[in-house]
N, C-alpha and C positions, 0 to 999 in steps of 0.2 A: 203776079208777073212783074210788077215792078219792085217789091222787093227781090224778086232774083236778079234783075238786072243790077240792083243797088248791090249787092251781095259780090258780084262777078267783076264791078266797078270795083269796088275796096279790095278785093284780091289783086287786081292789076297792079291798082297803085303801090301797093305795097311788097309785090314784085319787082318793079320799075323804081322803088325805093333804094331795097335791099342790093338789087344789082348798081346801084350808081354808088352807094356806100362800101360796097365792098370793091369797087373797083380803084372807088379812091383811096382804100387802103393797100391796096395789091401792086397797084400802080403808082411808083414814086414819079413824083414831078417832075416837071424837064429840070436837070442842072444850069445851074445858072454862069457862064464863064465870067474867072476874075481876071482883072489885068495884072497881079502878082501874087507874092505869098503871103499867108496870114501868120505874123509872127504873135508868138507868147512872151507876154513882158510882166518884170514885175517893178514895182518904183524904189527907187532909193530910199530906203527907209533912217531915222536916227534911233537908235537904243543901245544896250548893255550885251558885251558877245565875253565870255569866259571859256577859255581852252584847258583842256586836261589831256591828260592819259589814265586809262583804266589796266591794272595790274593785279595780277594774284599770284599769291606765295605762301608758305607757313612761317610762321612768327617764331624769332628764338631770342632766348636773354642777352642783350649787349653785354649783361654784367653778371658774373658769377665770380664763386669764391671756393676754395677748398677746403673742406674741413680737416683740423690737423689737432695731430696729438700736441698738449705741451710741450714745450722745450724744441731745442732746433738740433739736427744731426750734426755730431762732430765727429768725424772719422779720424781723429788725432788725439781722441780724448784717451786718456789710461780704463783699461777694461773695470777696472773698480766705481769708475764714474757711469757705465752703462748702465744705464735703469731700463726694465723693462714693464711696460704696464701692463693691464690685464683689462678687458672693456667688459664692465661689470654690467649696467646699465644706460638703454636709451633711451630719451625723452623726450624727445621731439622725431616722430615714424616720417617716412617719404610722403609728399606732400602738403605737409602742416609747414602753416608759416611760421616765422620766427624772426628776434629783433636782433640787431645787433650787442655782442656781449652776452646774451641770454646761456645757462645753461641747456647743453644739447645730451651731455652722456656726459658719464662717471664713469670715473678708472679706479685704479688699485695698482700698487706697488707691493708685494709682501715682503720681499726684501730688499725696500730702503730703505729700513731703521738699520739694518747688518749692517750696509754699507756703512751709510752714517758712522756707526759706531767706530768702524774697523778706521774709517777715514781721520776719526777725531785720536785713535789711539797712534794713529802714526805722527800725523800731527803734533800731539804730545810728546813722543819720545825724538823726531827731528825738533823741536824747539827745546826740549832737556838736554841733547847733544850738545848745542851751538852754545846752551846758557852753561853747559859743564866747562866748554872748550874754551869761553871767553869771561866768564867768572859773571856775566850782566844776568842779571833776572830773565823770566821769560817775554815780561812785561817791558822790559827796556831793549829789543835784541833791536830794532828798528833803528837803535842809534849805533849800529856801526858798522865802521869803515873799514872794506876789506886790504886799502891801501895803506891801511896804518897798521894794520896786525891783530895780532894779541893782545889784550892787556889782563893781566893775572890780576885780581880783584881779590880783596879782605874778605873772605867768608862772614865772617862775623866781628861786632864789635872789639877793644882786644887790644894788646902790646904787640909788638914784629917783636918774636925773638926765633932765632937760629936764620937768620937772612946769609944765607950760602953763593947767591951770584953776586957779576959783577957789570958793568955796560961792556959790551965787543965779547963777553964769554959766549959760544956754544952750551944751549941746556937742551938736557934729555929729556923725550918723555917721559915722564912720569916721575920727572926728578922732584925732589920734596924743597922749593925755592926760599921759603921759608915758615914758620908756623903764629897763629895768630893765636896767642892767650887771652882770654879772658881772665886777670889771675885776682879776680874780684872773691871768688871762692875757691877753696881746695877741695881736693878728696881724699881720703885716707881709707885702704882696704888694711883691716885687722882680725886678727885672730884669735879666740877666746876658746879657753877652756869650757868644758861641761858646763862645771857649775857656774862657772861668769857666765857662762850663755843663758842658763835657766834664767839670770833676770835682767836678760835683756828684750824688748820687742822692736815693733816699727814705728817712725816718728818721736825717738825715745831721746831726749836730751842726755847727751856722753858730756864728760869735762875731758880737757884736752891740756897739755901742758908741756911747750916745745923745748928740747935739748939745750936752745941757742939762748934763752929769754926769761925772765923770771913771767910769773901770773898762770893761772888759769882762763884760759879760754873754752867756748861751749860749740858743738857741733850737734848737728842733728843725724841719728840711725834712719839711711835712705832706704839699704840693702841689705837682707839676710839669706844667707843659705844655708838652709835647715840640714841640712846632707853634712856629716861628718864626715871627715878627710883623716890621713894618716898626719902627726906631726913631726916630720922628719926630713932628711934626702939622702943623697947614698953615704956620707962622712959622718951624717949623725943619725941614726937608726930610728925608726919612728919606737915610741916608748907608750904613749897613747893617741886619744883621736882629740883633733880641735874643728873650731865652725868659722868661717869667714862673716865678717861684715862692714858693711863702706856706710862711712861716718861724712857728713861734709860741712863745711862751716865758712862762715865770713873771715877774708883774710887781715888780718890788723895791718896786713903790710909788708913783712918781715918774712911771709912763709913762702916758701920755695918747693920744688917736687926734689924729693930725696932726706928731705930737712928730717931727723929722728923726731919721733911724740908719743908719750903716752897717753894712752886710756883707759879712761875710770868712770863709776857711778859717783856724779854726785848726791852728796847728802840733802835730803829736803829743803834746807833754809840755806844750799850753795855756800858751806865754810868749807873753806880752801884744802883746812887740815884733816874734815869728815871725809875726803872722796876717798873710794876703793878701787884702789889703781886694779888695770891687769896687769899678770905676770908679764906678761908678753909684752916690749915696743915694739912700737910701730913704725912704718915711715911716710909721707906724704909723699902719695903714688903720682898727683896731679895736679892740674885747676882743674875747674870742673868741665870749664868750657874752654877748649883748643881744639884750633883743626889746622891743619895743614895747607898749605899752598902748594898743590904739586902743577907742572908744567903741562899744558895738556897736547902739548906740539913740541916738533924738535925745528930750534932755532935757535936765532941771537938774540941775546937782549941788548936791547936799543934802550933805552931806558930802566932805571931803577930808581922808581921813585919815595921810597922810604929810608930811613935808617933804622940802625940796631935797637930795641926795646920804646921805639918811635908808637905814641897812641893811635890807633887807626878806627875807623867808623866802617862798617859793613858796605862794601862798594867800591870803597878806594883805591885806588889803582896800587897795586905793588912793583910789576915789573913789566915793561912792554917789550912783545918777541915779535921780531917782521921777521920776513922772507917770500922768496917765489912760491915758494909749496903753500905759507902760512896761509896767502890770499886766494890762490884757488882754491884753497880748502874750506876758506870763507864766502867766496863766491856761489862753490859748489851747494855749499849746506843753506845759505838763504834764497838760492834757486828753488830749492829743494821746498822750505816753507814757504813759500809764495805758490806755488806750483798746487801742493798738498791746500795751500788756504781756499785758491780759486775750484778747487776740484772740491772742497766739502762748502765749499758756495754754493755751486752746482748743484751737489745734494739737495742742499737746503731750499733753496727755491721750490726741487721738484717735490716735497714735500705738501706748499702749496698749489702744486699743478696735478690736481684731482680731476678737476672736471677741466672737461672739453665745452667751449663756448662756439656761437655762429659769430663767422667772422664780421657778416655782412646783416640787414636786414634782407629777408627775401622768402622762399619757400625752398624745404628738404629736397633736392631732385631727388637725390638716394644715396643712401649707407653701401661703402665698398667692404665694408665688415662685419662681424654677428658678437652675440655676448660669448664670453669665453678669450675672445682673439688675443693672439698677443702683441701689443702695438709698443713697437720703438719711439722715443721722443721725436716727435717733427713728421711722425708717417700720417700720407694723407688717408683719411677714415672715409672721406663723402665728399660732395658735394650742394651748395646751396644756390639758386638762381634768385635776380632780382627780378620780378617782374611788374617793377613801375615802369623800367626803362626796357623798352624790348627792342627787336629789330626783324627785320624784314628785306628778304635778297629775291629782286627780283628780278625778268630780262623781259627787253623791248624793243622793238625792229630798228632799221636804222630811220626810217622819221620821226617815231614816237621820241627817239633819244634824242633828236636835235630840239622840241619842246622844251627836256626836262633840265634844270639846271641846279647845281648843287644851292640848296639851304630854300629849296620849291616847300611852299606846304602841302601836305597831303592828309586825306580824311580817312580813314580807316574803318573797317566793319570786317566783325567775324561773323562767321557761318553758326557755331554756338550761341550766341550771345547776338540772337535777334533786337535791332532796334537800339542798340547801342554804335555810339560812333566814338574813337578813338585818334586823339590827333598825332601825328605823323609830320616829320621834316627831311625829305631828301640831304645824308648826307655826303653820297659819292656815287659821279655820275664817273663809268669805264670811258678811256679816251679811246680803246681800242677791240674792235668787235671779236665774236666769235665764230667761225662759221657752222649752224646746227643746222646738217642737212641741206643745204642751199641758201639755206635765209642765216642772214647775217645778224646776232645778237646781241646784246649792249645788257652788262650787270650793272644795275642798281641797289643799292643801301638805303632803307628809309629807315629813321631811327624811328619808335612809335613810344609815345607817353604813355605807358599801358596801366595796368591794374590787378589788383590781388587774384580776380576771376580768371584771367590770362592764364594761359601753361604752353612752356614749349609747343611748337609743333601744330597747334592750332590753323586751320585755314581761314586767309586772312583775304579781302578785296582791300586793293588803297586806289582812290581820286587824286594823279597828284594835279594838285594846280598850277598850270603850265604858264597863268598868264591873266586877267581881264580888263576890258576898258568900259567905261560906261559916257553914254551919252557921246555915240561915233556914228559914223555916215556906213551902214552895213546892207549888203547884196548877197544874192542867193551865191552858192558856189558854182551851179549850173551856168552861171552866166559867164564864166572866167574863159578865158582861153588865151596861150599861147603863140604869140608869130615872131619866131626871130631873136628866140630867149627873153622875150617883152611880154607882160601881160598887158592883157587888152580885154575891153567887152564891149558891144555892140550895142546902144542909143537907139532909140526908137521918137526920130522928132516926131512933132504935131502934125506935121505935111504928107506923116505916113512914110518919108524916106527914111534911111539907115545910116550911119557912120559909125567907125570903129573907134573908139578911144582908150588912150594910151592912162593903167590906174595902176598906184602906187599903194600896195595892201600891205595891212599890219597881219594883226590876230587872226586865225582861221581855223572851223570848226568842221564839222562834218555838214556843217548846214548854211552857215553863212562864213562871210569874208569882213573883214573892217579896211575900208577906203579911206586911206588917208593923203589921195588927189588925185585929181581928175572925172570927181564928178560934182554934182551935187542935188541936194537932196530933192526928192522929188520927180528924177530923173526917171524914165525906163528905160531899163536896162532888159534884151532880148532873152529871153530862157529856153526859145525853141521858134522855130518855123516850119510851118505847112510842106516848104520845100523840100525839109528832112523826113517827111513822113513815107512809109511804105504806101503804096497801092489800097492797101485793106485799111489804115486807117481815116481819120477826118479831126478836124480840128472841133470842139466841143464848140466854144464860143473865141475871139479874136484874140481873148488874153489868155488863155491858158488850152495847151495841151493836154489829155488826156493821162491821168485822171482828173474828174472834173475838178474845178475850182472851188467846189465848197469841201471837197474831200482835202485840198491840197494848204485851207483855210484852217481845216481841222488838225493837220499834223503839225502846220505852224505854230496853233496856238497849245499843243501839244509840247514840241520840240523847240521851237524859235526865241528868237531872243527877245526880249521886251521891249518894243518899240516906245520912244517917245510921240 
């Protein structure tokens, strides 16, 4: 019995437990009235605040070059100077990098040796012209003057004999001015019987023994022609056949062309009275060396600088002829060689311009042509990017622009190229926005210091850095507000009352503000009050709002700036 009663006792109590425990969980406590609101503060703190803007865009080369053929277009040039190449080979494909100067592809010309040629035979014959016309070498034509004329020049060393003008005469072209002897040697053509011919050969020492002189003199057999001729003309009937041959010999002085001579063998040991004349004299047809001064222009002569049987040196001026015609015709013709020199210049260079080089250091973008092609000198073939130096266009609202300011740095990362960073300089901030769709946009230019891994077109993020202070008086931005175009934030004294003061901010982020007056450090500064809250909510603890304070600890020490 008495353990049932014990039994029915500890059920009670534990009835009359359970109901008082559960009622004081069911049932909240009376509210307690306060006499105002419970505001959220936080203190003035001192640390380091850094401002940016975050942007993305693809990356392209600041710097490219174009790949070209040697040589540069000249739409003036004479069609004989066009060269056209052939792109044989190329060696360096799209993509692969390459240095500056480096061979990139090989050409061909097959016909610029033709040109060449054709270029150097014109050349030749306009500088044979000017040297016929003005008597100078081809090597001396540089020295003259088309306002002085003509000057008719000594062919060869020599006597002036038959000098025909005179100063103020009119001469014709091709008038023969006068002729320049060398009468150091003659020549004598003679005519021999059969049997005088049987012993004669070439190189054959003749005796000679002239009309006007006593002695014997010796010439030497130059010329034979073996072909026998008729010996006759029409007054004297040809009776047999005779041979010509040209004898020539040193002149003692005295010999002249026309002068009579016989010829004969001499006898071995040369006595005067053993020689076997021929039947036939002869007569001394020449010197050996004469040439003529013919006029190569029709003018006056201004000058005649020789006289009659006067000794002359090869070069010397014989007669000088001006005129209006004489000097354009001088002007015209060293046009002419100057013209033809720089035009197989030309050639000549492209000779050397085989290969095609990169202008630049950088990477291939890509080839505008295939092997086979036929490329003009100066056509562009491709293109080459630099991708040390890159760049980056990108757009930002109108606050983010008022941040950025040209020569900002900024940090760069590609989406390729995990964990790599890339530095970056703002260098052109737009003065004037765009309107996209409502929202108003602002181009920027960040130059990026890039790298061989970089290519066109890459997507790129850049941090530019808009700003930082370290070791400043910083408050939440939640505390800021607005009366009157003035910022202000609202103090939280020790007495528990409130005042509004008037603060003068620097730098600002998406999370704090830099104060630089009107507070100081240490200070609470209000971030919310009870007063603002809805119905459904409640204030966690005095100093902070919902979410709780260790949560709002955590994204501080997450996101915030480093306090001191």
């Amino acid at each position: 019995m008495a353990q049932r009663i014990l039994m029915i006792a500890l059920i009670i109590v534990i009835v009359i437990g359970g109901g008082f425990y559960a009622y004081r969980e069911l049932v909240p406590p009376p509210v307690q009235e306060t006499q105002g609101p419970v505001y959220s503060t936080k203190p003035v703190i001192r640390g380091d605040i850094t401002v940016g803007v975050e942007v993305s865009g693809p990356l392209n080369p600041s710097r490219s070059g174009a790949i070209q053929a040697p040589g540069g277009r000249n739409y003036y040039e004479m069609p004989s100077s066009n060269i056209q190449y052939t792109l044989v080979e190329i060696l360096a494909e799209e993509g692969s990098a390459v240095k500056m100067g480096e061979v990139i592809a090989r050409l061909a010309a097959p016909e610029l040796q033709n040109q060449i040629k054709n270029a150097e035979n014109e050349l030749e014959n306009e500088k044979r012209f000017l040297s016929d016309l003005t008597g100078l070498p081809k090597e001396r034509l540089y020295e003259i003057n088309p306002a002085q004329g003509v000057i008719l020049r000594a062919p060869i060393d020599g006597r002036v004999s038959g000098l025909s003008v005179s100063e103020g005469k009119e001469v014709k072209q091709g008038q023969i001015v006068a002729r320049i002897v060398d009468d150091s040697h003659f020549k004598i053509n003679a005519k021999v019987y059969p049997d005088e011919f049987a012993h004669i050969k070439l190189d054959q020492e003749l005796a000679l023994r002239f009309s006007i002189f006593d002695g014997v003199y010796y010439g030497k057999v130059t010329d034979i022609n073996p072909n026998p001729v008729p010996d006759g003309d029409e007054e004297t009937p040809s009776k047999s056949f005779v041979y010509w041959i040209t004898v020539e010999g040193k002149n003692p002085g005295l010999v002249t062309p026309g002068l009579e001579v016989y010829v004969g063998i001499p006898s071995s040991n040369k006595n005067p009275s053993q020689v076997l004349w021929f039947a036939n004299p002869a007569k001394v047809d020449s010197f050996v060396s004469e040439e003529r001064v013919l006029s190569t222009v029709e003018a006056m002569a201004t000058e005649v600088h020789v006289r009659e049987m006067q000794m002359v040196k090869k070069g010397d001026p014989i007669v000088s002829l001006s005129g209006s015609d004489v000097q354009q015709t001088l002007e015209e013709r060293l046009e002419k060689i100057r013209n033809k020199e720089m035009e197989l210049a030309d050639l000549y260079s492209k000779v050397g311009q085989m290969e095609v080089r990169a202008p630049m250091d950088g990477i291939i973008a890509r080839w505008d042509t295939q092997i086979g092609a036929q490329i003009q000198p100066g056509e562009w073939m491709g293109y080459v990017f630099n991708t040390s130096d890159m760049s980056m266009w990108v757009e930002v609202d109108d606050i983010d622009v008022l941040m950025i300011k040209q020569g900002s740095p900024a940090t760069v990362t590609v989406e390729a190229l995990p964990g790599e960073t890339f530095e970056g300089v703002v260098e052109h901030v737009a003065t004037m926005g765009k309107d996209m769709q409502g929202i108003t946009r602002f181009g920027v230019d960040i130059r990026v210091k890039g790298g061989a891994e970089l290519r066109p077109g890459m997507q790129a993020s850049a941090y530019i850095d808009a700003g930082s202070a370290q070791d400043v008086l910083l408050i939440p931005v939640e505390a800021i507000f607005e009366e009157d175009g003035v910022q202000k934030v609202e103090v939280l004294n020790p007495d528990g009352t409130t005042k509004a003061v008037t603060v003068k901010l620097g730098l600002m982020n998406d999370r704090y503000a830099e104060v630089k007056s009107g507070l100081q450090e240490g200070e609470l500064v209000i971030t919310g009050s009870s007063a603002d809250l809805l119905p459904s909510q409640h204030i966690g603890n005095k100093n902070s709002l919902l979410p709780s304070k260790d949560t709002d600890n955590n994204n501080e020490e997450q996101n915030g700036p480093a306090a001191n």
